[in-house]
matplotlib code that plots the C-alpha trace (Angstrom):
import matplotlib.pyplot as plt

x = [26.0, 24.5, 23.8, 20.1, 20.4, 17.9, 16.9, 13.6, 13.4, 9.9, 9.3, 5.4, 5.7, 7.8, 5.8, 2.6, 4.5, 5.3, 1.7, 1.0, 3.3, 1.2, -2.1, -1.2, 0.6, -1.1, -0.2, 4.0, 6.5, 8.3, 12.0, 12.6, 15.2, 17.9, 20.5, 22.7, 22.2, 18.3, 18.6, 20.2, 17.8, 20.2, 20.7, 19.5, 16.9, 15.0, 15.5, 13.0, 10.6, 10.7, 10.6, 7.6, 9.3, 9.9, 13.3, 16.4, 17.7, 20.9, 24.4, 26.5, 28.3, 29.1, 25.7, 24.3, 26.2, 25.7, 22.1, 22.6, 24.7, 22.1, 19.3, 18.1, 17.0, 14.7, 16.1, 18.5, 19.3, 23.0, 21.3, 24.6, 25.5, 29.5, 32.4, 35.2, 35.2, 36.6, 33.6, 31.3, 32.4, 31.0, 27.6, 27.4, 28.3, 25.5, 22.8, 23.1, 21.4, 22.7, 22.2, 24.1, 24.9, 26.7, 29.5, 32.2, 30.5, 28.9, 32.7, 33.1, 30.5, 31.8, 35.2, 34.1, 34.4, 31.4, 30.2, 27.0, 24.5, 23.4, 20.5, 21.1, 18.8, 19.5, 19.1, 18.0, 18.7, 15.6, 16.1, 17.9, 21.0, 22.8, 23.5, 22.0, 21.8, 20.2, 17.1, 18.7, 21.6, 19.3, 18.5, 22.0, 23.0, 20.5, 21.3, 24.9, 23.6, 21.8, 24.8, 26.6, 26.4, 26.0, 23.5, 20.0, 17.1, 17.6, 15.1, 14.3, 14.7, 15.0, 15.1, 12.3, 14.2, 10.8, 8.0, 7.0, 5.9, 2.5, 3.5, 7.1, 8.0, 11.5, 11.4, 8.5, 7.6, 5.3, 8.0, 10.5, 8.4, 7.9, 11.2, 11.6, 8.4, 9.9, 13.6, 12.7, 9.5, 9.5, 12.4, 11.4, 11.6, 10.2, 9.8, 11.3, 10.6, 8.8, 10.5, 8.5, 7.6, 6.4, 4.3, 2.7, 1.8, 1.6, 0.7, -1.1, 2.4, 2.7, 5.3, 6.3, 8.7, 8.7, 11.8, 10.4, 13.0, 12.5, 8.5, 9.2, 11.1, 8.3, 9.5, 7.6, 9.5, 7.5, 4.3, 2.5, 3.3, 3.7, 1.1, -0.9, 0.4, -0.9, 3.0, 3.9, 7.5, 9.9, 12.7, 12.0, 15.7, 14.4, 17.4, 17.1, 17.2, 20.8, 20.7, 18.8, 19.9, 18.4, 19.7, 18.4, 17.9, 21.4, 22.9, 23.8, 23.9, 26.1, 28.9, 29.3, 26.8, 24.4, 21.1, 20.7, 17.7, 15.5, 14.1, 14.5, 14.5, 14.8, 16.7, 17.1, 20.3, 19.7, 22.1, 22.4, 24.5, 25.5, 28.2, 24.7, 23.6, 21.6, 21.7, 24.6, 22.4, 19.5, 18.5, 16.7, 13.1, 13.4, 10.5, 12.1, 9.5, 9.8, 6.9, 5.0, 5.1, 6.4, 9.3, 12.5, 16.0, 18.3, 21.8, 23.9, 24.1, 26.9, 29.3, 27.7, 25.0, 21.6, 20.2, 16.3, 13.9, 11.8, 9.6, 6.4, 7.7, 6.6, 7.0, 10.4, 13.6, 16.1, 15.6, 12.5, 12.2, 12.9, 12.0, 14.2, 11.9, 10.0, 6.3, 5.7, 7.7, 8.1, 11.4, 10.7, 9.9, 13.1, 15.1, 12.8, 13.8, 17.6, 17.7, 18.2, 15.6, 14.3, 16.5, 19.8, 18.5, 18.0, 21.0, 23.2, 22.4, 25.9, 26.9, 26.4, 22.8, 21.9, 19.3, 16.2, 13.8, 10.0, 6.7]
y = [22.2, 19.2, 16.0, 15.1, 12.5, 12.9, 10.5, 12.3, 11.4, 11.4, 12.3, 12.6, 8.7, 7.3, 9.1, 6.9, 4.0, 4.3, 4.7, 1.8, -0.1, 1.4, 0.5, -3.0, -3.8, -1.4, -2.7, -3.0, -0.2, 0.4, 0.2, 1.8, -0.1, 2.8, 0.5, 1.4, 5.4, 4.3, 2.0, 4.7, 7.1, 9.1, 8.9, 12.3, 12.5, 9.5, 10.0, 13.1, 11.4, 9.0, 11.0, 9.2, 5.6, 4.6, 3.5, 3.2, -0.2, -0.4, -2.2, 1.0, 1.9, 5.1, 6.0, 5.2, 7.6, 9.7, 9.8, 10.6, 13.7, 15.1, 14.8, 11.3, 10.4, 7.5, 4.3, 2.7, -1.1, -2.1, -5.3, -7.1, -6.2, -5.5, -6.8, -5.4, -5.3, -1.5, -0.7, -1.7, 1.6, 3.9, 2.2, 1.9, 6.0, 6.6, 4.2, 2.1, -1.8, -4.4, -7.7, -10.6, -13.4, -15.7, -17.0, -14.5, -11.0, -12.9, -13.3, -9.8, -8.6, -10.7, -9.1, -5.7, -2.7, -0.6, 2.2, 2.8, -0.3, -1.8, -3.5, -6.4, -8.0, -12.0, -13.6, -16.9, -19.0, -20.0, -22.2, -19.2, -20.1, -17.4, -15.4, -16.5, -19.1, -22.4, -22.9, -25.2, -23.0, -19.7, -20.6, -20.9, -17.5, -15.5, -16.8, -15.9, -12.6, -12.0, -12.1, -9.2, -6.4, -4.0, -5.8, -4.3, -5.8, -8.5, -8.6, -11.3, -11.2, -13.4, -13.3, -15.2, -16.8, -16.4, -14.4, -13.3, -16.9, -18.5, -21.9, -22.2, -25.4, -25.8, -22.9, -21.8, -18.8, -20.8, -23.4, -20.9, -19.2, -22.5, -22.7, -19.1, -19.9, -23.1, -22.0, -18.8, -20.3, -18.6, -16.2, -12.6, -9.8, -8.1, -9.9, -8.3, -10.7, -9.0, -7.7, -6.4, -9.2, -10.5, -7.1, -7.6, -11.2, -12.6, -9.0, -11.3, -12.5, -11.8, -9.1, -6.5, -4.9, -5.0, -4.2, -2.6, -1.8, -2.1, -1.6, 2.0, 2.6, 1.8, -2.0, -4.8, -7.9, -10.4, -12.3, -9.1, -5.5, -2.9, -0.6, -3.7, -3.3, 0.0, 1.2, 4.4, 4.6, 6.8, 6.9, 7.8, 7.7, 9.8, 11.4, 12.6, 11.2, 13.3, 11.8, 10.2, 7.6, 6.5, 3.1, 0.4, -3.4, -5.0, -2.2, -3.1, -1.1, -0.9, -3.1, -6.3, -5.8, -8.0, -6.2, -6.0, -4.4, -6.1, -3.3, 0.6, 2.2, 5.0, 4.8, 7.3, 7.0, 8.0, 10.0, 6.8, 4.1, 1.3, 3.8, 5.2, 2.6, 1.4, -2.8, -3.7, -6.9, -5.4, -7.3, -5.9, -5.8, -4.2, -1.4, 1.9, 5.4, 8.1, 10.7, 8.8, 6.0, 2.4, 1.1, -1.2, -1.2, -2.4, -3.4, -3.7, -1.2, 0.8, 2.1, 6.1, 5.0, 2.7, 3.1, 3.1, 1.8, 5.2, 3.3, 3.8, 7.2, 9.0, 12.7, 11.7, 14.1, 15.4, 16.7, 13.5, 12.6, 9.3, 7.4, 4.3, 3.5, 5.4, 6.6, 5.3, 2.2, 0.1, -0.3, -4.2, -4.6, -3.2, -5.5, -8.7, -8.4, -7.4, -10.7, -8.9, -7.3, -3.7, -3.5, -4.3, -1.1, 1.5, 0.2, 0.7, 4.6, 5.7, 9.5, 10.7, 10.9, 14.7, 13.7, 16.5, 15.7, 16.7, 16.2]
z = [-26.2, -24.2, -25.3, -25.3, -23.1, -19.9, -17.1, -15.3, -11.6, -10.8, -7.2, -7.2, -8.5, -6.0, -2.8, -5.3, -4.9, -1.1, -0.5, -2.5, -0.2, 2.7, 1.7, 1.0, 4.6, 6.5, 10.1, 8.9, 9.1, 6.1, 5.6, 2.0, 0.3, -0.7, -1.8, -4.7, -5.0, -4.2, -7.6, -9.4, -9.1, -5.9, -2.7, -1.2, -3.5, -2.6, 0.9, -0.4, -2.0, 0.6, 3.8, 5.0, 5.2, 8.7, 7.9, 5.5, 4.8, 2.4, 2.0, 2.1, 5.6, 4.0, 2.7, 5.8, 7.9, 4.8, 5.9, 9.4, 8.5, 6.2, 9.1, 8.9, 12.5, 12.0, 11.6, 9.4, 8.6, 7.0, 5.2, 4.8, 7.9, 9.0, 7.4, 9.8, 13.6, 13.3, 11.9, 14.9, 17.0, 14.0, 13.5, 17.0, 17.3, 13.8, 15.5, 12.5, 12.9, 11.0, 10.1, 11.7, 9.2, 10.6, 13.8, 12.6, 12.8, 16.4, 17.2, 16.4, 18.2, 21.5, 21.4, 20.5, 23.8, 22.6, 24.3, 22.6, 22.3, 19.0, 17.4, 15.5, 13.0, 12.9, 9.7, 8.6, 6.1, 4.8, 1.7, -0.5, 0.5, 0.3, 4.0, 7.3, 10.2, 9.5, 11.2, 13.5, 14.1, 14.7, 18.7, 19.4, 17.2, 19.1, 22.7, 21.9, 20.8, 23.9, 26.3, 24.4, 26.8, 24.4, 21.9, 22.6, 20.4, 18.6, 15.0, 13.1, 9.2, 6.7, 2.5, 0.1, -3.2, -4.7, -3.5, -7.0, -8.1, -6.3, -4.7, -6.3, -7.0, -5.6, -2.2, -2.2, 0.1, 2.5, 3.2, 3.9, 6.5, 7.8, 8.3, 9.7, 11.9, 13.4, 14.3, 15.6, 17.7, 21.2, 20.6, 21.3, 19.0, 16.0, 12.5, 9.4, 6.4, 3.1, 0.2, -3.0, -4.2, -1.1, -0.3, -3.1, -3.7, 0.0, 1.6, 4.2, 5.8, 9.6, 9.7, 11.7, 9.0, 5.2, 2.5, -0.4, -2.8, -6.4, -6.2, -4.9, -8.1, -10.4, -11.5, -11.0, -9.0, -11.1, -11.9, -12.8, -14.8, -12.3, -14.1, -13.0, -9.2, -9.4, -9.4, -11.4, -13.4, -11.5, -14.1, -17.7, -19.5, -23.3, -26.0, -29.4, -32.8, -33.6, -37.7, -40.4, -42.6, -45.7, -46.5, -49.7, -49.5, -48.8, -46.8, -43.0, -39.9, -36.7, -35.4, -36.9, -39.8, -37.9, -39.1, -42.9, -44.7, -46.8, -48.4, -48.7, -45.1, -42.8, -40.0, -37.0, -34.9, -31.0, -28.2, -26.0, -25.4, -23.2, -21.6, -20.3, -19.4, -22.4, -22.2, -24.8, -25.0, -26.4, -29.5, -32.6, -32.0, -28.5, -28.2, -27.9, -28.5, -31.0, -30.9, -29.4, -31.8, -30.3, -32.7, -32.7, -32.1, -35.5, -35.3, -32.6, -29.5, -29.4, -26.6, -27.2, -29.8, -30.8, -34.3, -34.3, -37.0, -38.2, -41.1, -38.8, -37.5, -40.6, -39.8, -37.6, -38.0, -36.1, -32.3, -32.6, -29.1, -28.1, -24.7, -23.9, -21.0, -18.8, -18.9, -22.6, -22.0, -19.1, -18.0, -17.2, -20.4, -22.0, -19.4, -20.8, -24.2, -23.2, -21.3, -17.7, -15.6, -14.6, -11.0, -13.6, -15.6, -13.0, -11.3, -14.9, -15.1, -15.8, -14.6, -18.4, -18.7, -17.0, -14.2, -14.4, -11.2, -11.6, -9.8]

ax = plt.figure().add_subplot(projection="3d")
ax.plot(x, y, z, "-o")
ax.set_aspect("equal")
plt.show()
């Protein structure tokens, strides 16, 4: 006997949400953002759903050779780049770009004997402050990058702290492609800038490239609901109420007691858990679906376990179906109330929930 626990994969909904990407930045190629399994939704099967992207970006040297043995000949993009100088031979061998971060991987690179060229994508540090050349560095980064024998195109790319928030107070996306505009000025090569948020709020950036990553998935990056992006929910994660318990006024529920009823109720307990990737955080109140009706988690989340509130649920019983997030319920919404967001979520999919693809 299985448990009811089932995360559909929609694959109709993610070629939707590619398309969507399209029609917005029309005159960019596309690299689809596989990172992570493809934010848990797999590997191999989003590079299905996805066969139309003109590229694979990821962190994963494995997965990317991964995708080169299963038939992937169109580009891929290691977004972190190399760690090792061993490795430079093998991405080299896959024709694998990466991004180049900073002096050490450029010291790399200068020792390196490769016998296959490479394509490099140079990053900049922007304002986010996290990987990349300062503006003022970049020049100097690229021109060392140019002697490398075997370095053929050098890209430019660089990551927006906040391209889901209009005119951001603190790095805002138009002073960060200032910055990107005015240490790259007269360099040569392609621009690779956009991620989802960016695509979606400032799809009028000059760009040669965009990252699309959780968009394809069917989450929103921010400042709107994805419905309202015109995005469709790839994952729905649904179980089964597995018992029924009546409880009075006074009785409590779950670890640590922490809900308590105020008056007579039914409650339904649910197949799901934070082992499968359920947020442990998840306070009482947050929207779960039973039957179609839209009630609340009580009591704390357990490892294997949530316990459900079925006083609007009237005709719920055993084998009710219940959707955690998905179609009925938006996964960014779940992630709100849990204190995280919707990439976190897709991400958390443990290996216990039995993954069911449709169209």
């Amino acid at each position: 006997m299985t448990r009811p626990l089932v995360a559909n994969i929609d694959i109709a909904a993610m070629q939707h949400n590619l398309s969507v990407v399209r029609s917005t930045v029309p005159r960019a190629k596309i690299w689809g953002v596989v990172k992570a399994n493809a934010y848990g939704h797999g590997l191999e099967r989003s590079v299905r759903a996805l066969n139309d992207a003109d590229g694979f970006a990821l962190i994963e040297m494995e997965s990317a050779i991964h995708l080169r043995e299963i038939g992937w000949k169109k580009p891929i993009l290691l977004l972190e780049g190399f760690f090792y100088a061993h490795e430079l031979p093998i991405l080299a061998r896959y024709n694998i770009a990466f991004a180049v971060h900073c002096d050490e991987q450029i010291d790399m690179l200068e020792k390196s004997r490769l016998d296959l060229p490479v394509d490099v994508h140079l990053k900049m540090n922007t304002g986010m402050n996290r990987l990349g050349f300062l503006p003022a560095e970049y020049s100097k980064a690229y021109e060392r990058l140019k002697k490398i024998p075997n370095v053929r195109e050098i890209s430019h790319m660089t990551h927006f702290a906040n391209s889901e928030v209009s005119g951001h107070k603190k790095m805002s996306v138009e002073e960060q492609l200032k910055r990107f505009d005015s240490g790259s000025a007269g360099l040569p090569g392609v621009r690779n800038l956009s991620n989802s948020g960016a695509i979606l709020l400032h799809p009028q950036l000059r760009t040669d490239w965009v990252r699309p990553g959780v968009m394809l998935y069917g989450g929103t990056p921010g400042g709107k609901t994805a419905e309202e992006y015109g995005l469709k929910p790839v994952m729905t994660l649904s179980s089964e109420i597995i018992q029924i318990q009546n409880i009075n006024e006074g009785d409590s529920v779950g670890y640590g007691s922490i809900f308590t009823a105020t008056g007579p109720m039914k409650i339904g307990v649910v197949a799901c858990g934070y082992a499968d990737g359920y947020p442990r955080m998840a306070p009482e109140g947050t929207h779960v679906i039973v039957d179609g009706v839209k009630t609340r988690l009580v009591g704390r989340v357990s490892m294997d376990m949530i316990t459900v509130d079925l006083t609007p649920v009237k005709d719920a019983h055993v084998g009710s179906k219940v959707t955690l997030w998905g179609n009925e319920l938006p996964i960014d919404e779940v992630a709100e109330a849990a204190g995280t967001v919707g990439y976190e979520l897709m991400c958390a999919l443990s290996l216990r929930p039995r993954i069911v693809e449709c169209w």
